[in-house]
PyMOL CGO cylinders between C-alpha atoms (Angstrom):
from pymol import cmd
from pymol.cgo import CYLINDER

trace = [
    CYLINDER, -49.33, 80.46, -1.46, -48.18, 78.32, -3.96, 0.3, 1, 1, 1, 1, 1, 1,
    CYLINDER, -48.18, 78.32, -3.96, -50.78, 76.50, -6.66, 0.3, 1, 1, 1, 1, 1, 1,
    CYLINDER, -50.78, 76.50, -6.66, -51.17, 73.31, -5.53, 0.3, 1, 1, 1, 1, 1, 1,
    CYLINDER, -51.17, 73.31, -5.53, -50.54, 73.74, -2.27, 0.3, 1, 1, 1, 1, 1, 1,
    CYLINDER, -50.54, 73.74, -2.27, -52.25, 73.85, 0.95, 0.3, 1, 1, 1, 1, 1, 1,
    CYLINDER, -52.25, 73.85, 0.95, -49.64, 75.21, 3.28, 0.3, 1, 1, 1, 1, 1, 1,
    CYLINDER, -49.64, 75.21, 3.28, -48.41, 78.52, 2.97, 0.3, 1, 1, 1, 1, 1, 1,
    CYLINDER, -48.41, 78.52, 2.97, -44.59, 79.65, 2.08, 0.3, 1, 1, 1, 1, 1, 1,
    CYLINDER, -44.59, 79.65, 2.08, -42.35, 81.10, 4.22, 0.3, 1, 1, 1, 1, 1, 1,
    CYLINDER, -42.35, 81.10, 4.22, -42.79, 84.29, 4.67, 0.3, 1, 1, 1, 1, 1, 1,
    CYLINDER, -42.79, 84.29, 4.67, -39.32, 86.98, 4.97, 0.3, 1, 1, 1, 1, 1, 1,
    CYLINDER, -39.32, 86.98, 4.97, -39.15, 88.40, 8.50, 0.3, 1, 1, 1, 1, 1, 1,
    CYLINDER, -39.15, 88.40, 8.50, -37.37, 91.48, 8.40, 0.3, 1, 1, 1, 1, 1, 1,
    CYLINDER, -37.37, 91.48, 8.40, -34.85, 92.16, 11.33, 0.3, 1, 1, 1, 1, 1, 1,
    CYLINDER, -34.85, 92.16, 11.33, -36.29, 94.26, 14.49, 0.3, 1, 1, 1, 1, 1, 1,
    CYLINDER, -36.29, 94.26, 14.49, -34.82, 97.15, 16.14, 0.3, 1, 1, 1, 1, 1, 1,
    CYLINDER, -34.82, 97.15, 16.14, -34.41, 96.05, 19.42, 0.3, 1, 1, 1, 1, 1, 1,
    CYLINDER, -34.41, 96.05, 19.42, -34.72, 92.79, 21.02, 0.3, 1, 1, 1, 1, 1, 1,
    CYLINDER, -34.72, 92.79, 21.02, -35.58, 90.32, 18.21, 0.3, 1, 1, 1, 1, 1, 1,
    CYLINDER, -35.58, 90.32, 18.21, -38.67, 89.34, 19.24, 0.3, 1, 1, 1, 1, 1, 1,
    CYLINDER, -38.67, 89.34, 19.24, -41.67, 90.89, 18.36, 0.3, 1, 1, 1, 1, 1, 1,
    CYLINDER, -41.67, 90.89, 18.36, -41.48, 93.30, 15.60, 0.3, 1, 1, 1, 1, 1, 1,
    CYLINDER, -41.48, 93.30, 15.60, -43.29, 96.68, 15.90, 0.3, 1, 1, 1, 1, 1, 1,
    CYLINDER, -43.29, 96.68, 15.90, -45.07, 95.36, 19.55, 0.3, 1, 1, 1, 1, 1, 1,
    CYLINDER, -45.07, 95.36, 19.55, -44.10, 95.91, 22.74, 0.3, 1, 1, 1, 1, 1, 1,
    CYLINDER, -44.10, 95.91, 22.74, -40.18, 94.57, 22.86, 0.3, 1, 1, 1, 1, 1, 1,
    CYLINDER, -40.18, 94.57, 22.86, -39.54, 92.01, 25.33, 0.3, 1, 1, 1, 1, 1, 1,
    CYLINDER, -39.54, 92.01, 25.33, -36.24, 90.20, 26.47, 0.3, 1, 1, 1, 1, 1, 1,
    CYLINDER, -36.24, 90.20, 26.47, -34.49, 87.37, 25.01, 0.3, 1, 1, 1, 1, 1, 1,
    CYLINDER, -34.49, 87.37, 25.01, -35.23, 84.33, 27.24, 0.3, 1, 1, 1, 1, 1, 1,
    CYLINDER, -35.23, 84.33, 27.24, -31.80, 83.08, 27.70, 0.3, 1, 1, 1, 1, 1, 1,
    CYLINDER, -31.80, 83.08, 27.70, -31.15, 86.63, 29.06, 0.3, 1, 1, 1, 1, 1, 1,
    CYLINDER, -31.15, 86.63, 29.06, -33.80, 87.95, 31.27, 0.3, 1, 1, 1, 1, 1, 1,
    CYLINDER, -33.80, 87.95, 31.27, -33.48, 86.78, 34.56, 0.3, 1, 1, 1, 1, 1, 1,
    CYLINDER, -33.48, 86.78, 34.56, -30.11, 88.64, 35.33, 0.3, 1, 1, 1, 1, 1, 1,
    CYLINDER, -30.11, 88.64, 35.33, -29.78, 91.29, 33.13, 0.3, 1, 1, 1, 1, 1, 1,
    CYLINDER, -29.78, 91.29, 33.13, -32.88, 94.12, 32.28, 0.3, 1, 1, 1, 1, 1, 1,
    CYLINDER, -32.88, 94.12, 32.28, -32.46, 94.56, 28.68, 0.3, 1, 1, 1, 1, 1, 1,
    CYLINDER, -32.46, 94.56, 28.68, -34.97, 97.50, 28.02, 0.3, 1, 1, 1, 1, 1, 1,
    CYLINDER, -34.97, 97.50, 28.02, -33.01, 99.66, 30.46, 0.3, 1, 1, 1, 1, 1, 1,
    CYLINDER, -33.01, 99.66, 30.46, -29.52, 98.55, 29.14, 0.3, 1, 1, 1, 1, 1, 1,
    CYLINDER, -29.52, 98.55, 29.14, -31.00, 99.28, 25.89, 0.3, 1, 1, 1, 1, 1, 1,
    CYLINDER, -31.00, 99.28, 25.89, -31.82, 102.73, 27.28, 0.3, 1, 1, 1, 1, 1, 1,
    CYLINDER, -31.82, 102.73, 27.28, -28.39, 103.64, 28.79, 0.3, 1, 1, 1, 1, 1, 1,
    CYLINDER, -28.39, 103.64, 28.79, -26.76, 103.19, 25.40, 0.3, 1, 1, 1, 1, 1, 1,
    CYLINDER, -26.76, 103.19, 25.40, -29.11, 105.62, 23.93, 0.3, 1, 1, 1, 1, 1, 1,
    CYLINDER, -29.11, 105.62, 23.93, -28.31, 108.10, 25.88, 0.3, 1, 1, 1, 1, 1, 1,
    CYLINDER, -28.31, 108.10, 25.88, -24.99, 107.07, 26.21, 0.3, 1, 1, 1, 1, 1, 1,
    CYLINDER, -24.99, 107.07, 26.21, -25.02, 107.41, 22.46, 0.3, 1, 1, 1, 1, 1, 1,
    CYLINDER, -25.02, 107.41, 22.46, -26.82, 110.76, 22.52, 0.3, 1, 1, 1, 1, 1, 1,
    CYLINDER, -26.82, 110.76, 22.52, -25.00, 112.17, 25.27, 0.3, 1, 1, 1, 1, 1, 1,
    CYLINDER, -25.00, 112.17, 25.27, -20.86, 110.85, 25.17, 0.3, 1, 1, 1, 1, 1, 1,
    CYLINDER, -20.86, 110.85, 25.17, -20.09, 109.59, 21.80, 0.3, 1, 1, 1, 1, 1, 1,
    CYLINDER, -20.09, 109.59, 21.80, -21.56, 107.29, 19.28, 0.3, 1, 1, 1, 1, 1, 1,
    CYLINDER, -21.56, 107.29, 19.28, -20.80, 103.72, 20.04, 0.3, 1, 1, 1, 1, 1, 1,
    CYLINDER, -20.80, 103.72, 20.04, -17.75, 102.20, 18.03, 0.3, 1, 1, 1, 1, 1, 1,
    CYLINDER, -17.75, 102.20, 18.03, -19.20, 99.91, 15.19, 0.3, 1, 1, 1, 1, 1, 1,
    CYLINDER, -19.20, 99.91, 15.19, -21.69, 101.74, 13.40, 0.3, 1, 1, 1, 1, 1, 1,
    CYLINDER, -21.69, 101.74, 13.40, -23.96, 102.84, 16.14, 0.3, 1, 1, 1, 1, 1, 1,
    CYLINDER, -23.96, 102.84, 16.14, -26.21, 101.10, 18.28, 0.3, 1, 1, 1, 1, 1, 1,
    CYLINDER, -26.21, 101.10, 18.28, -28.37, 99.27, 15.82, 0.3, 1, 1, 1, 1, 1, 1,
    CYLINDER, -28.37, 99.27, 15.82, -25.37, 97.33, 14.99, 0.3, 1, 1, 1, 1, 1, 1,
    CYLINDER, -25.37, 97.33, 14.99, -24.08, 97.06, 18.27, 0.3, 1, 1, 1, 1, 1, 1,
    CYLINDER, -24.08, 97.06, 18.27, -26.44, 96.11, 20.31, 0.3, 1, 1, 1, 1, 1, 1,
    CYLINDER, -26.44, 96.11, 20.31, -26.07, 92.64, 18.80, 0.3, 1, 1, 1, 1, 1, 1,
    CYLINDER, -26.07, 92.64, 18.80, -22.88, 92.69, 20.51, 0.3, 1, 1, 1, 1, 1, 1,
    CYLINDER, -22.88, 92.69, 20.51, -23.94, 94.27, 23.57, 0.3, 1, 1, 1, 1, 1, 1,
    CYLINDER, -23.94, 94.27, 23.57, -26.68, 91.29, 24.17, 0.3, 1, 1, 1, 1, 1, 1,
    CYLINDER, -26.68, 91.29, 24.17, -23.78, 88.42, 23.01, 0.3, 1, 1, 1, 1, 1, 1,
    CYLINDER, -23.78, 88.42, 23.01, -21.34, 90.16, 26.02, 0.3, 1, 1, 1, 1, 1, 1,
    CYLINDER, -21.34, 90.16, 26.02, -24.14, 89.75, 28.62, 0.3, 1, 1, 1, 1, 1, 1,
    CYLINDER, -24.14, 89.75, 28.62, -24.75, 86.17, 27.67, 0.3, 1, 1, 1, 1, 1, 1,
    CYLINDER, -24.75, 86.17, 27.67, -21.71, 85.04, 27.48, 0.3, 1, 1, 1, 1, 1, 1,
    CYLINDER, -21.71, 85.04, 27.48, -20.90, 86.76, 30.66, 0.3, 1, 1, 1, 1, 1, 1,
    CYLINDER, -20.90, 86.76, 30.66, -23.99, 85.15, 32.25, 0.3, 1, 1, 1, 1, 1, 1,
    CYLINDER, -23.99, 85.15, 32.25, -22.89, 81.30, 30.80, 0.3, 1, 1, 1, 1, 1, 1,
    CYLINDER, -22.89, 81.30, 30.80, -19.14, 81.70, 31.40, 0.3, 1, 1, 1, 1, 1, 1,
    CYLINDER, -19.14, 81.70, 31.40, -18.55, 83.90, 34.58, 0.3, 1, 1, 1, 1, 1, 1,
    CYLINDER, -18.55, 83.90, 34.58, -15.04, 82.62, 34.98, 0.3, 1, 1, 1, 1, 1, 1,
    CYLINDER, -15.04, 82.62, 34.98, -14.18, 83.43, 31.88, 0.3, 1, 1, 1, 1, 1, 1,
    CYLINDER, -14.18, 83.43, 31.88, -10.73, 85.52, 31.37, 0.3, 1, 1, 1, 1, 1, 1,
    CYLINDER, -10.73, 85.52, 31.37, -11.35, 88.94, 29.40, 0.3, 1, 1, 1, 1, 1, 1,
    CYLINDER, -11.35, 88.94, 29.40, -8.93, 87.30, 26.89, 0.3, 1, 1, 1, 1, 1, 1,
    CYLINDER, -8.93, 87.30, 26.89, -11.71, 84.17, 26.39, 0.3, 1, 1, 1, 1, 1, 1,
    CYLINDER, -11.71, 84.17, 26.39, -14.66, 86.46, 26.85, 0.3, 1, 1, 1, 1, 1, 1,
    CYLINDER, -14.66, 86.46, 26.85, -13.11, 88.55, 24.16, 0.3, 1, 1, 1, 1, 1, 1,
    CYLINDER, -13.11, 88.55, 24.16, -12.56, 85.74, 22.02, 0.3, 1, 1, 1, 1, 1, 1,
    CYLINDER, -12.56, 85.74, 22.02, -16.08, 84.83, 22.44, 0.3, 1, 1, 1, 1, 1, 1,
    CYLINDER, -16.08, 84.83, 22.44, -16.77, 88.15, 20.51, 0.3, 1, 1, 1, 1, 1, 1,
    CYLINDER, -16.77, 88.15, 20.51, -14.26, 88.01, 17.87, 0.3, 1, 1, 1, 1, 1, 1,
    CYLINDER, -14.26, 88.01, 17.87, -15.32, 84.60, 16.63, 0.3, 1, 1, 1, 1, 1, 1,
    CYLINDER, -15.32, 84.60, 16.63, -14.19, 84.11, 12.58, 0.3, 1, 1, 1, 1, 1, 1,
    CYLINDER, -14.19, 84.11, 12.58, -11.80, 84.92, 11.04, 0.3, 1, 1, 1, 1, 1, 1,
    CYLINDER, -11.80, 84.92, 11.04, -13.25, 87.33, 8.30, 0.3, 1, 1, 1, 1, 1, 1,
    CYLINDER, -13.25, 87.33, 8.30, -13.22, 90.28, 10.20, 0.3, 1, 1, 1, 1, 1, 1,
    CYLINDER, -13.22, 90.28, 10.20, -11.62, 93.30, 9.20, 0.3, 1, 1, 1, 1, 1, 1,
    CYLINDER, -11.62, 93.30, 9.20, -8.52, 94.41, 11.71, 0.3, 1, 1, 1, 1, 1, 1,
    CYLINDER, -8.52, 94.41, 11.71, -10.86, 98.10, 12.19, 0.3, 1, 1, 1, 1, 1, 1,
    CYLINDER, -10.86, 98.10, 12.19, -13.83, 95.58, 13.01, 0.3, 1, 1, 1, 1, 1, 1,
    CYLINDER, -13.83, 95.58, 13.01, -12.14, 93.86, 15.54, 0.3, 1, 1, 1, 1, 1, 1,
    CYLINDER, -12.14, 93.86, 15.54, -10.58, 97.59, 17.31, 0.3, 1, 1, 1, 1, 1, 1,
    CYLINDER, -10.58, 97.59, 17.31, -14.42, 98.23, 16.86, 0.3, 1, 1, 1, 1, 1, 1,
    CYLINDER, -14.42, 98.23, 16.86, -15.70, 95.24, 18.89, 0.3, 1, 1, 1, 1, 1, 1,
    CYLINDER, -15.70, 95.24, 18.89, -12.53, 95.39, 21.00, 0.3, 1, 1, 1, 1, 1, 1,
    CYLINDER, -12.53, 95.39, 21.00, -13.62, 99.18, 22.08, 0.3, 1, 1, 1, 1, 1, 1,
    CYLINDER, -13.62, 99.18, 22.08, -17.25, 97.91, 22.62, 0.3, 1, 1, 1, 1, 1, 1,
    CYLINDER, -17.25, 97.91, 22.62, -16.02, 95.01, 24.62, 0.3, 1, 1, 1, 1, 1, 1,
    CYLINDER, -16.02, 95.01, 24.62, -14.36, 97.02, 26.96, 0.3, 1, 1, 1, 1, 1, 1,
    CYLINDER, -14.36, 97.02, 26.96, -17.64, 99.58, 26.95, 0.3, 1, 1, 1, 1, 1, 1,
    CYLINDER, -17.64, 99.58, 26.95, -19.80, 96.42, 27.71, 0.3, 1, 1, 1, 1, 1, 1,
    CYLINDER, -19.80, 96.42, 27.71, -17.41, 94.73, 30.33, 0.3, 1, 1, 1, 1, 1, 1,
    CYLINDER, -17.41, 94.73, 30.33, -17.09, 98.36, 32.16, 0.3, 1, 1, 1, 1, 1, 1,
    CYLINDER, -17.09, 98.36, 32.16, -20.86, 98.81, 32.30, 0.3, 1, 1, 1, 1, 1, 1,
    CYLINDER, -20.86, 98.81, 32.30, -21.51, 95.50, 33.78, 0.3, 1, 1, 1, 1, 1, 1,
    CYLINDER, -21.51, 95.50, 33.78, -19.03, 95.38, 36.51, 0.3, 1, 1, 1, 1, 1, 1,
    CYLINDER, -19.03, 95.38, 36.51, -20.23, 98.87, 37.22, 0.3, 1, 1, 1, 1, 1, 1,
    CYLINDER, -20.23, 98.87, 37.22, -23.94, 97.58, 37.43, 0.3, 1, 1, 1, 1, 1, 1,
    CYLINDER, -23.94, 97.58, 37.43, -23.14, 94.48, 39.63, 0.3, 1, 1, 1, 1, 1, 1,
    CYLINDER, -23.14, 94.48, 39.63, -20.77, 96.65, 41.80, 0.3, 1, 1, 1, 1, 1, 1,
    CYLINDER, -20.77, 96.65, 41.80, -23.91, 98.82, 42.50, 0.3, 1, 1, 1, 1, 1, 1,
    CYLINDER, -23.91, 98.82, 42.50, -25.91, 95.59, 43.02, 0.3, 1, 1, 1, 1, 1, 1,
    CYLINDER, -25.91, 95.59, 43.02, -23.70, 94.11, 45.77, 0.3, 1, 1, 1, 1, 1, 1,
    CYLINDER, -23.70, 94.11, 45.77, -23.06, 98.01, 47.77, 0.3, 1, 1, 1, 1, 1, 1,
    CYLINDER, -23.06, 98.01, 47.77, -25.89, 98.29, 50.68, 0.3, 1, 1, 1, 1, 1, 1,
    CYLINDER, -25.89, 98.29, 50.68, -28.26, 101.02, 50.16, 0.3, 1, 1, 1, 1, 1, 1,
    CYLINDER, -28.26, 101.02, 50.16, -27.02, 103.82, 52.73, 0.3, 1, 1, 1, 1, 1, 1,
    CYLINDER, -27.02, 103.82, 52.73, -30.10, 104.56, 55.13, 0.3, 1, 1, 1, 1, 1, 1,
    CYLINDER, -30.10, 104.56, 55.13, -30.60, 108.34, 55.82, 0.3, 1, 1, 1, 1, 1, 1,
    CYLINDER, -30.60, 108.34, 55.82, -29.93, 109.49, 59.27, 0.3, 1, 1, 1, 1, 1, 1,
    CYLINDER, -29.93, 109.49, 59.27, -32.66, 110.65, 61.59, 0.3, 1, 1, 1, 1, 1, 1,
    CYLINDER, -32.66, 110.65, 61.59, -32.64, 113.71, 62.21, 0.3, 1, 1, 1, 1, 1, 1,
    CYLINDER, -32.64, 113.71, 62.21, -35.52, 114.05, 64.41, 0.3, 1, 1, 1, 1, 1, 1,
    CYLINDER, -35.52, 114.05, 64.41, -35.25, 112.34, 67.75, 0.3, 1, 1, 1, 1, 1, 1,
    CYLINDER, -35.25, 112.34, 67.75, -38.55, 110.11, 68.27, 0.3, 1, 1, 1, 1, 1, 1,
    CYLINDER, -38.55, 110.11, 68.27, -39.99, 110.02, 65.25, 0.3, 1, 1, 1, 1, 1, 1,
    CYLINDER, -39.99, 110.02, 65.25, -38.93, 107.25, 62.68, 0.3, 1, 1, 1, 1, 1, 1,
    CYLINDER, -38.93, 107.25, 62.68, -38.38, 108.38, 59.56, 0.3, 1, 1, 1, 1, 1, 1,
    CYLINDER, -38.38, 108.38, 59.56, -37.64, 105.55, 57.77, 0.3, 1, 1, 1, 1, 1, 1,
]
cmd.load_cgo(trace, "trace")
């Protein structure tokens, strides 16, 4: 607080790890994102996608799961989009390095992969086992 004054300053919030929101609590999802898209389990398959493949182009996924959650909104806002636009979307500015933009370029293509994958799987039916036991219903 200053002297003199009533009302307190504005304090410095430091960045949080995952979602933005919350700080060392439980995360939860960015509102303009949260209907369509679970972003705790996306959050999860780059882990161990990062663990398990190969580290995620752009410094890991601290940094680039900034980039991750700006691909699934745009995707969600623009769904006509051509991947030339959506990438365009990502490489906004013009101070970014030509390795940056491969960087985000890679991740793009990570990103757009992973979600076509994910609504493919979302539109398949689920296959119903066959019963192998005449009269009784095993479903």
């Amino acid at each position: 607080m200053l002297l003199g004054h009533s009302v307190r300053m504005a304090q410095h919030t430091p960045p949080t790890r995952l979602f933005g929101i919350g700080g060392p609590r439980r995360p939860r999802q960015a509102l303009s994102v949260a209907p369509a898209i679970d972003l705790q389990g996306e959050y999860q398959f780059w882990q161990v996608y990062e663990r398990v493949v190969r580290p995620l182009p752009g410094g890991g996924l601290r940094r680039a799961w900034l980039v991750c959650q700006k691909v699934y909104r745009d995707r969600l806002r623009f769904p006509h989009d051509t991947r030339e636009a959506a990438l365009a979307r990502v490489l906004f500015g013009s101070n970014s390095t030509p390795e940056r933009a491969a960087e985000l370029r890679d991740l793009f293509g990570l990103v757009s992969r992973r979600m076509a994958s994910v609504a493919v799987r979302r539109q398949a039916p689920i296959p119903r086992k066959a019963n192998h036991w005449p009269g009784i219903d095993t479903r």
